[in-house]
C-alpha positions, -999 to +999 in steps of 0.1 A: -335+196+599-338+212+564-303+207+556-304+173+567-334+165+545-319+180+519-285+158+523-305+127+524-323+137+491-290+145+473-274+109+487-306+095+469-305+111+442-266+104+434-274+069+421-285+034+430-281+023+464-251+003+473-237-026+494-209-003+508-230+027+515-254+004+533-230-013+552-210+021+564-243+038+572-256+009+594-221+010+612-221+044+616-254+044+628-246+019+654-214+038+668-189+010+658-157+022+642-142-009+620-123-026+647-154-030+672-172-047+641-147-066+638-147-082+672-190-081+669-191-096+638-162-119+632-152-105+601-120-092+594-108-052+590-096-050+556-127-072+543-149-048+561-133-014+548-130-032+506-166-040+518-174-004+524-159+010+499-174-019+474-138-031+463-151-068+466-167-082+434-186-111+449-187-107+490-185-141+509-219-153+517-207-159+555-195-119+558-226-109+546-243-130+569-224-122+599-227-088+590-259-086+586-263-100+622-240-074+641-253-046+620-294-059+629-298-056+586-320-076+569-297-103+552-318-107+520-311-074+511-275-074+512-274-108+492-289-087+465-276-051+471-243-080+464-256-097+435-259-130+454-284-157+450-306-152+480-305-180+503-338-208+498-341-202+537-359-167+525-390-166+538-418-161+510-435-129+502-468-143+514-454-153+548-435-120+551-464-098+543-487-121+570-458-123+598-440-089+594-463-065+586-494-080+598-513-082+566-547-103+561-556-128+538-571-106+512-546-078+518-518-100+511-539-107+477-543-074+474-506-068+471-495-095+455-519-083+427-503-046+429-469-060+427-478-076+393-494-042+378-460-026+391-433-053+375-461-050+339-460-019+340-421-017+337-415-044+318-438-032+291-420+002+298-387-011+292-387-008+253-404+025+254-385+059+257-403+080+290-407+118+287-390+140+316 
């Protein structure tokens, strides 16, 4: 199990988190090889490998979508692991926090009101250079 930890730690590590990792790692996780997503999600092979392997600048909406759906991922996040405006039928943070993780009324303030410290904080950041 120490290894493993240690593997996810180094994929981490490597760099920012992207669409084609994401995707892979959810198929693989499932079982599906290419061809049996294919037939789950309606989207083709070879979009689904240049997918993967993030060989497609701007992703159709409708792949992501359809992917999202066969892979049981969260479809925001894959319109912005892609770059793409996030579809208005998003639900909002304060319905999210409320619905999906059960939050009251004054923990949902609560967070909101962390969540602005946290984007201050490195915003006003930003400009500055940060020691090791």
């Amino acid at each position: 199990m120490d290894d493993e930890n240690q593997n996810m730690r180094a994929k981490r590590q490597a760099g920012p988190l992207r669409l084609g990792q994401v995707l892979r790692r959810a198929r693989e996780d499932a079982g599906l090889s290419i061809r049996q997503l294919e037939a789950t999600s309606g989207v083709g092979r070879m979009a689904i490998q240049r997918l993967e392997f993030d060989e497609v600048e701007r992703p159709a909406a409708s792949h992501l979508v359809h992917l999202a759906q066969a892979l049981e991922l969260n479809e925001t996040d894959l319109f912005l692991l892609a770059g793409l405006p996030v579809p208005k039928q998003t639900a909002s943070l304060d319905v999210l926090l409320r619905k999906e993780y059960g939050l009251s009324d004054a923990a949902v303030t609560e967070a909101k009101e962390n969540i602005r410290g946290i984007i201050e904080k490195y915003n006003l950041d930003q400009g500055e250079t940060r020691g090791g």
